[in-house]
BADREN-429604 format. One record per residue (C-alpha): residue in one letter; x, y, z negated. Coordinates in nm, 4 decimals. Layout:
[rec A,[X,Y,Z]];
...
This chain:
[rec X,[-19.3580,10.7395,-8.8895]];
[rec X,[-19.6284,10.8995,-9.1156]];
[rec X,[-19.5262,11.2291,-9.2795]];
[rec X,[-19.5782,11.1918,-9.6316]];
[rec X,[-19.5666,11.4486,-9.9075]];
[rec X,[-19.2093,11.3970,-10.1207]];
[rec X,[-19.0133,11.3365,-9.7772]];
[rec X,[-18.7256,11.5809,-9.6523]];
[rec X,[-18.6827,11.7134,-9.3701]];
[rec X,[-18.3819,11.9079,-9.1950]];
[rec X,[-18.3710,12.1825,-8.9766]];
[rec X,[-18.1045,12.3252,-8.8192]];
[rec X,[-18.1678,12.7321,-8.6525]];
[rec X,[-18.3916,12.7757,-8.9201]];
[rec X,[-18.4612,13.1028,-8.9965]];
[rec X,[-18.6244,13.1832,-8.7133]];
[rec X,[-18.8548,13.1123,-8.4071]];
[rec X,[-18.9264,12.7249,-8.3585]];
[rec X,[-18.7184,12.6278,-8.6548]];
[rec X,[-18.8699,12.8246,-8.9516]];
[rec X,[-19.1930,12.7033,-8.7548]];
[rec X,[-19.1310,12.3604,-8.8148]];
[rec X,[-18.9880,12.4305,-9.1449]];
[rec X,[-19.3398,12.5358,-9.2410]];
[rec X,[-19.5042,12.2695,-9.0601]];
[rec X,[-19.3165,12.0393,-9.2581]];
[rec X,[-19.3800,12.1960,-9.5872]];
[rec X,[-19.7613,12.2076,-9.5056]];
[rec X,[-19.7564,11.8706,-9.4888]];
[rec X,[-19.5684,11.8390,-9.8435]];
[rec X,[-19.2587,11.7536,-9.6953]];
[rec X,[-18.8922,11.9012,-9.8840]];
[rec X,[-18.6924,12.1089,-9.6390]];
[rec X,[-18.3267,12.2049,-9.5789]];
[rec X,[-18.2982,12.4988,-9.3940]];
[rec X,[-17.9642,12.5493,-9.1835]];
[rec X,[-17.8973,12.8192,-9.0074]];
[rec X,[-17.5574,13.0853,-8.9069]];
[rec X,[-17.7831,13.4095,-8.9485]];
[rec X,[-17.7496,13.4414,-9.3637]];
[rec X,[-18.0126,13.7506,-9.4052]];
[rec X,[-18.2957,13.5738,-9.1986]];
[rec X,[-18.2454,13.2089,-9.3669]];
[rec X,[-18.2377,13.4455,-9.6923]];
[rec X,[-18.5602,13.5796,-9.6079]];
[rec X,[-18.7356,13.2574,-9.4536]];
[rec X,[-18.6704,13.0682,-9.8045]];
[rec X,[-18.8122,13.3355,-9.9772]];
[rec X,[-19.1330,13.3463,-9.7568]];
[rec X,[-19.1421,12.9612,-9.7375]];
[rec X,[-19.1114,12.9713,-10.1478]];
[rec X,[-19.3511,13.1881,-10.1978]];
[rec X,[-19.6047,12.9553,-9.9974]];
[rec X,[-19.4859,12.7604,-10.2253]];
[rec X,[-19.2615,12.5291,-10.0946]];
[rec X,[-18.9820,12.3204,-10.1831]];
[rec X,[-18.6803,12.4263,-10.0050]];
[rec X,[-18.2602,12.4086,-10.0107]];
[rec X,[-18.0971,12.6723,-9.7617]];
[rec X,[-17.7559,12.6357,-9.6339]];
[rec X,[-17.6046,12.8887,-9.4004]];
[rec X,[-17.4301,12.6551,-9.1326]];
[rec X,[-17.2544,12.6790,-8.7865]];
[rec X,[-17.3654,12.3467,-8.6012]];
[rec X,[-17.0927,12.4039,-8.3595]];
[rec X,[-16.7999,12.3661,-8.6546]];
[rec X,[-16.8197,11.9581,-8.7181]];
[rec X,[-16.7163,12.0051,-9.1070]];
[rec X,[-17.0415,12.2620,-9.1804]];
[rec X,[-17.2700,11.9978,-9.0693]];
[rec X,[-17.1389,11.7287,-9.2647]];
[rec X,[-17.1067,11.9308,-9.5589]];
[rec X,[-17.5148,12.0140,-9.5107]];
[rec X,[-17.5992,11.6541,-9.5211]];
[rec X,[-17.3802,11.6277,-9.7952]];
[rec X,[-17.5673,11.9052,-9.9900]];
[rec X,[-17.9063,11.7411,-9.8727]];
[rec X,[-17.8472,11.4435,-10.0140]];
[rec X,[-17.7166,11.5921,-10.3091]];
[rec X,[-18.0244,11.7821,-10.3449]];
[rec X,[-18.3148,11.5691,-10.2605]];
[rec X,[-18.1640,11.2201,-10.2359]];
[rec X,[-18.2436,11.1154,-9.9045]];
[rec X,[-18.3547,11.2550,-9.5586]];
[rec X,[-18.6153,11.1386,-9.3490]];
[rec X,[-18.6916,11.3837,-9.0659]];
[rec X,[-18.3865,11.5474,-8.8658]];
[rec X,[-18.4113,11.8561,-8.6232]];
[rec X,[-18.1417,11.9585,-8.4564]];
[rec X,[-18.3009,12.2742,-8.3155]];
[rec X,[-18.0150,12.5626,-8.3254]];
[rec X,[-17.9452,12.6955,-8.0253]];
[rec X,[-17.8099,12.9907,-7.8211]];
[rec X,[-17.8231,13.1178,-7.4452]];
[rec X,[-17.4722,13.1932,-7.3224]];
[rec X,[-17.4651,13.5348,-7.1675]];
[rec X,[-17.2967,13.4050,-6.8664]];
[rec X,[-17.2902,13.6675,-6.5768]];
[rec X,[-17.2830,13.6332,-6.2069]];
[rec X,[-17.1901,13.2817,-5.9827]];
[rec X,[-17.0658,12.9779,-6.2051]];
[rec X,[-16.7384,13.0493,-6.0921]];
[rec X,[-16.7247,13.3717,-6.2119]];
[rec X,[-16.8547,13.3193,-6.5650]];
[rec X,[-16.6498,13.3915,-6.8479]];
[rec X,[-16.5347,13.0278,-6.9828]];
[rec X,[-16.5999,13.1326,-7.3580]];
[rec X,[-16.9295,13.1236,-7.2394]];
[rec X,[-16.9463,12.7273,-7.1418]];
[rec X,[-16.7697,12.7087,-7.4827]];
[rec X,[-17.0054,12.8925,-7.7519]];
[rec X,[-17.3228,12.7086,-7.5521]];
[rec X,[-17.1715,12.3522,-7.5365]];
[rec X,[-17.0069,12.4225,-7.9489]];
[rec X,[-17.3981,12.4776,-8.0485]];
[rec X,[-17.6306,12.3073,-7.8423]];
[rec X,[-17.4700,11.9372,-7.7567]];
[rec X,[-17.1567,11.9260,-8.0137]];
[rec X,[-17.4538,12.1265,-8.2673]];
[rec X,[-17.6694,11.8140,-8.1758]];
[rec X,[-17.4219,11.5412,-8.2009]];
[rec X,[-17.2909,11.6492,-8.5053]];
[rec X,[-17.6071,11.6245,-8.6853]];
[rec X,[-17.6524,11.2610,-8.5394]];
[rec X,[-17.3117,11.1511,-8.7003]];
[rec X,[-17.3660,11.3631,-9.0100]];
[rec X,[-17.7151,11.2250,-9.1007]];
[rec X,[-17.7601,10.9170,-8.8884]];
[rec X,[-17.5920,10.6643,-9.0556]];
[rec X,[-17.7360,10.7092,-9.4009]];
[rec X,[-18.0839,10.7840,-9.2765]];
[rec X,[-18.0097,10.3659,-9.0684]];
[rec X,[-17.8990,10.2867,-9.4301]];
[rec X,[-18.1590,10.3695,-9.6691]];
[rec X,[-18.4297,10.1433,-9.4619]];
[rec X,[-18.6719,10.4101,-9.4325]];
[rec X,[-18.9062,10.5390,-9.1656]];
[rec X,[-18.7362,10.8255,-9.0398]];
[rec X,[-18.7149,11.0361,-8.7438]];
[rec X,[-18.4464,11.2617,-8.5290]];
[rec X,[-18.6140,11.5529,-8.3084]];
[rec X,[-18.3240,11.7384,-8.0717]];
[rec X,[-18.4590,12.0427,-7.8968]];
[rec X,[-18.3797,12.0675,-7.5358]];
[rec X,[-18.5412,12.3010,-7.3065]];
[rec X,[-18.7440,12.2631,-6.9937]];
[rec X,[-18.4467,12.4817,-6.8331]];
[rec X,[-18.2187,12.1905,-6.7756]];
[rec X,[-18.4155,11.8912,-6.8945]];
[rec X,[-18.6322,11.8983,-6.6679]];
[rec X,[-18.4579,12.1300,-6.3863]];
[rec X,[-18.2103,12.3624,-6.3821]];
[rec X,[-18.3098,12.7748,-6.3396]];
[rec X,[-17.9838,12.8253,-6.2099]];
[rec X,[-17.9720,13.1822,-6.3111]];
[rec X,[-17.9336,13.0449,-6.6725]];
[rec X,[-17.6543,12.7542,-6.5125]];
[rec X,[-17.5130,12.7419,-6.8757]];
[rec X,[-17.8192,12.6940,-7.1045]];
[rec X,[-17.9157,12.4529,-6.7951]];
[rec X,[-17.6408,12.1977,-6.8664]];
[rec X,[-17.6370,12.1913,-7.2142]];
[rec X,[-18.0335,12.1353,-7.2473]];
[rec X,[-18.0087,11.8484,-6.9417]];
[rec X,[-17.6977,11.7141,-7.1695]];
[rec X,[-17.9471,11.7109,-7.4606]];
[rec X,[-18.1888,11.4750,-7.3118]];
[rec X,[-17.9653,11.2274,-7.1939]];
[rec X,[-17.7913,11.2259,-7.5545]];
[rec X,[-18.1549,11.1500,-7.7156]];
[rec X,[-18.2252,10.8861,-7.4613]];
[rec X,[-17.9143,10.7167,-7.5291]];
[rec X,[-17.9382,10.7909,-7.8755]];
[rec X,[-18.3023,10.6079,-7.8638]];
[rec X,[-18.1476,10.3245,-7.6588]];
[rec X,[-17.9037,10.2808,-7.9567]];
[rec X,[-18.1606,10.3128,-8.2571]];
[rec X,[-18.3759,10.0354,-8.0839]];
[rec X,[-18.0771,9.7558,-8.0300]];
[rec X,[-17.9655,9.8345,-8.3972]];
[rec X,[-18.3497,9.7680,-8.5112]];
[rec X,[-18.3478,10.0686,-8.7032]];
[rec X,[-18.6434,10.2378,-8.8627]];
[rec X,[-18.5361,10.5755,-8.7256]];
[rec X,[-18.7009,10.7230,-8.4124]];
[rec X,[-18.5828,10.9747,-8.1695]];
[rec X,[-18.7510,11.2191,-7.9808]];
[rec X,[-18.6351,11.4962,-7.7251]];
[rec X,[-18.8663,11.8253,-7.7601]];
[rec X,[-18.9554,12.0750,-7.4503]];
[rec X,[-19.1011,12.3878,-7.6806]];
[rec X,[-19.3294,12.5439,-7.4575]];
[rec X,[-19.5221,12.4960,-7.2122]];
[rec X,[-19.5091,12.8826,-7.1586]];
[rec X,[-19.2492,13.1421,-7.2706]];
[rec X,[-19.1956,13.2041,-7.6821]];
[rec X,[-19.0995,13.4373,-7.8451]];
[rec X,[-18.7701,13.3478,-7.9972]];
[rec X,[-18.4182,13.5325,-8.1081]];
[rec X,[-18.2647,13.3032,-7.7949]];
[rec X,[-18.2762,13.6253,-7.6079]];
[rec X,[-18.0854,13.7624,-7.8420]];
[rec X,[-17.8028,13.5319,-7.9296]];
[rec X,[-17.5313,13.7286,-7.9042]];
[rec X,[-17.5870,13.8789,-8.1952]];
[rec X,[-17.3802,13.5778,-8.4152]];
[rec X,[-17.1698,13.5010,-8.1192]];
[rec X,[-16.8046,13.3901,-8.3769]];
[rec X,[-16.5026,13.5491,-8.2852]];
[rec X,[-16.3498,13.2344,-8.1642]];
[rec X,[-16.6256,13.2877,-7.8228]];
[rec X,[-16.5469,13.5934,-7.7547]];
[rec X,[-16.6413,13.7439,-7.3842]];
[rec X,[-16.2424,13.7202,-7.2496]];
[rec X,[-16.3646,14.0566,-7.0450]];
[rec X,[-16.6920,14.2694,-7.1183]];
[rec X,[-17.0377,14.2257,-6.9538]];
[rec X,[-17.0981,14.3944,-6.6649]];
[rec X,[-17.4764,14.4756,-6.7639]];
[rec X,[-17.6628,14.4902,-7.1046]];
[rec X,[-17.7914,14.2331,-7.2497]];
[rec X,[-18.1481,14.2304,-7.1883]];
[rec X,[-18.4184,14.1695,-7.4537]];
[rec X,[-18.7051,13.9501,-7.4346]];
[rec X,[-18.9500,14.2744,-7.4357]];
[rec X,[-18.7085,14.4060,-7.1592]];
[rec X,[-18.7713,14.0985,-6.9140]];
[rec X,[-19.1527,14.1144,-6.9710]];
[rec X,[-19.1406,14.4634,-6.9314]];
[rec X,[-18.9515,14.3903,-6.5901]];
[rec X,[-19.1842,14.0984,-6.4715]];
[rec X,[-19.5270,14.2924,-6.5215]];
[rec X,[-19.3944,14.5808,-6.3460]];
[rec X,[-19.3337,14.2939,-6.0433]];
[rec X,[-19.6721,14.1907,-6.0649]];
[rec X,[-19.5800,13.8531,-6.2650]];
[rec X,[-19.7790,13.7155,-6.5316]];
[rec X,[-19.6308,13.6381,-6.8146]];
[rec X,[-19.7674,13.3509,-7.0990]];
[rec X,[-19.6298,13.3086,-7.4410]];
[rec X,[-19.6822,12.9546,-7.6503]];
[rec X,[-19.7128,13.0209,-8.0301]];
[rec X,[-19.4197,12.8770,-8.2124]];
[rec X,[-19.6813,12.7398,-8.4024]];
[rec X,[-19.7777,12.5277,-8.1848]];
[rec X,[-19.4671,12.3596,-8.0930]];
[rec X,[-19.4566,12.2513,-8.4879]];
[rec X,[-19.7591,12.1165,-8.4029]];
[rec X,[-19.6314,11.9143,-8.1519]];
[rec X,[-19.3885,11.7883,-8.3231]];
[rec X,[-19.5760,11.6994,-8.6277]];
[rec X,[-19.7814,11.4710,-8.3788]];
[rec X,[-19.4963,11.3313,-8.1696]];
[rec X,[-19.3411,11.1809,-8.4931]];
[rec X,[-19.6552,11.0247,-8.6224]];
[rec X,[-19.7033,10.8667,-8.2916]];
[rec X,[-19.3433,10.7910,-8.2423]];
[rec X,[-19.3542,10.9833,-7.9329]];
[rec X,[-19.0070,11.0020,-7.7096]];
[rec X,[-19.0717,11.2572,-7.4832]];
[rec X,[-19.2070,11.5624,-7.6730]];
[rec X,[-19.3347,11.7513,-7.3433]];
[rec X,[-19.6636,11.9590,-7.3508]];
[rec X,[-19.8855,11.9072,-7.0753]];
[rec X,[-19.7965,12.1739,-6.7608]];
[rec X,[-19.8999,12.1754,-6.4314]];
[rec X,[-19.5854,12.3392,-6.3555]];
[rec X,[-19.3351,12.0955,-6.5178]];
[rec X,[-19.5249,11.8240,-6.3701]];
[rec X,[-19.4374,11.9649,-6.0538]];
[rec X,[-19.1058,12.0409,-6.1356]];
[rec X,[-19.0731,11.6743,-6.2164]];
[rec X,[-19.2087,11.5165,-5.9183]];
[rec X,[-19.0184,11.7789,-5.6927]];
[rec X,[-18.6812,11.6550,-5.8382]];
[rec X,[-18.7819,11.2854,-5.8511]];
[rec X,[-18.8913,11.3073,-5.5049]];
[rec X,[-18.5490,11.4833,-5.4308]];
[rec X,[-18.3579,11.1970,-5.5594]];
[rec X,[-18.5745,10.8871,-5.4333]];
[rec X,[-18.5777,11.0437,-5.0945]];
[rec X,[-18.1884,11.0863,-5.1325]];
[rec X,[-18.3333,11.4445,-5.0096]];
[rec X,[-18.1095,11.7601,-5.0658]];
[rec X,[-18.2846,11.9826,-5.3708]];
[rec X,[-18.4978,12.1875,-5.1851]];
[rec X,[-18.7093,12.2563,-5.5368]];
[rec X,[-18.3924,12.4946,-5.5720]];
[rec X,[-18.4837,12.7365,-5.3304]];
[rec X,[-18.7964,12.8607,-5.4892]];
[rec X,[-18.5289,13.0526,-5.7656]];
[rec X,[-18.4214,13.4611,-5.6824]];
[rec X,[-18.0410,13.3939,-5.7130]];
[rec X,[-17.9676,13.7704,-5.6684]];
């Protein structure tokens, strides 16, 4: 697909981090974006930043994990701009799940599976079938995480399944695209390949009612600042990726029609080849082991 001044794009957790990234990516290029995203004062503030850069921009303030908010966004992106051409379904949230997988809080498997694979599907169904329709080149990016689509830090158990459930909905959704013939491609992004610096750490700031922790945490929430803190003290190094740079990604992955949106890593690389091994060798997943549990 080539990115072409006059197209829209829409991006879902976009007031922030990777999303208002890509926002600006896209309107660098000339493209219209819709910006959705649950936070109201930060999508407030990224349309007036991305306006006065002068871009063109709709905001909506939108819950992916509440099927009728989505649909009413495409509705008011089509309204506005007549069509849509690029689709990221980039909001997500880390769970806050405590302790062993059997003692996690079950609002917790519900607030991460409600945004990140019911956030994702419900922008396929919302914007899909009119994007098919209208014959155009378009494109659907859905952010998954190299925590879970690629392996599992089973510290973060949650996050983990709902970014591996992620990848195999783009890969099916791909599979689906290319027997319909459609114009549309699909791509599944790994942001990285280091640490950014994002409000995931942080998600529990718009956590809805509905999710509420059934019990309270036994520990703080820790920040982002907090962890590196923590890791430097051990002796760890610690690498961020500009958010920048994952736009850029992106940006490049769609012109090339690109599936697997995965920076180059030594370390994922081996992560990949450690699991595939696993699984050819019908081995058990020793690549576990190398994780601090405790």
């Amino acid at each position: 697909m080539d990115l072409r001044a006059g197209q829209v794009a829409v991006v879902t957790g976009a007031a922030s981090g990777i999303g208002l990234a890509l926002a600006r990516r896209f309107a660098a290029e000339g493209l219209r974006v819709v910006l959705a995203d649950v936070e109201e004062a930060a999508l407030a503030e990224a349309v007036h930043d991305l306006r006065a850069e002068g871009a063109d921009v709709h905001a909506r303030v939108v819950d992916v994990g509440v099927r009728e908010q989505v649909v009413e966004l495409a509705e008011a992106a089509y309204d506005t701009y007549g069509a849509v051409h690029v689709l990221c379904n980039n909001a997500g949230v880390g769970s806050g799940a405590e302790g062993r997988m059997w003692q996690h809080d079950p609002n917790d498997w519900r607030w991460a599976f409600a945004v990140n694979v019911w956030g994702v599907f419900h922008g396929v169904q919302a914007f899909l079938p009119r994007m098919i329709e209208a014959g155009q080149p378009g494109h659907v990016v859905n952010t998954s995480s190299g925590d879970g689509g690629i392996a599992p830090l089973p510290t973060a158990s949650v996050y983990a399944v709902t970014k591996a459930a992620v990848v195999t909905l783009t890969e099916s959704l791909y599979a689906h695209l290319r027997a319909e013939h459609a114009r549309v491609g699909a791509s599944v992004l790994f942001p990285g390949p280091h640490m950014l610096r994002t409000g995931l750490w942080e998600s529990h700031r718009n956590r809805p009612a509905r999710y509420a922790k059934r019990r309270p945490r036994r520990t703080p929430y820790r920040s982002l600042d907090q962890w590196e803190a923590a890791m430097r003290t051990a002796g760890k190094e610690v690498r961020f990726t500009p958010v920048e740079e994952v736009a850029e990604l992106v940006v490049a992955g769609i012109r090339a029609d690109r599936f697997w949106l995965l920076p180059a890593s030594e370390h994922s690389d081996a992560q990949i080849r450690a699991r595939a091994r696993s699984m050819l060798d019908r081995a058990n997943p020793s690549y576990l082991e190398s994780f601090v549990l405790d």
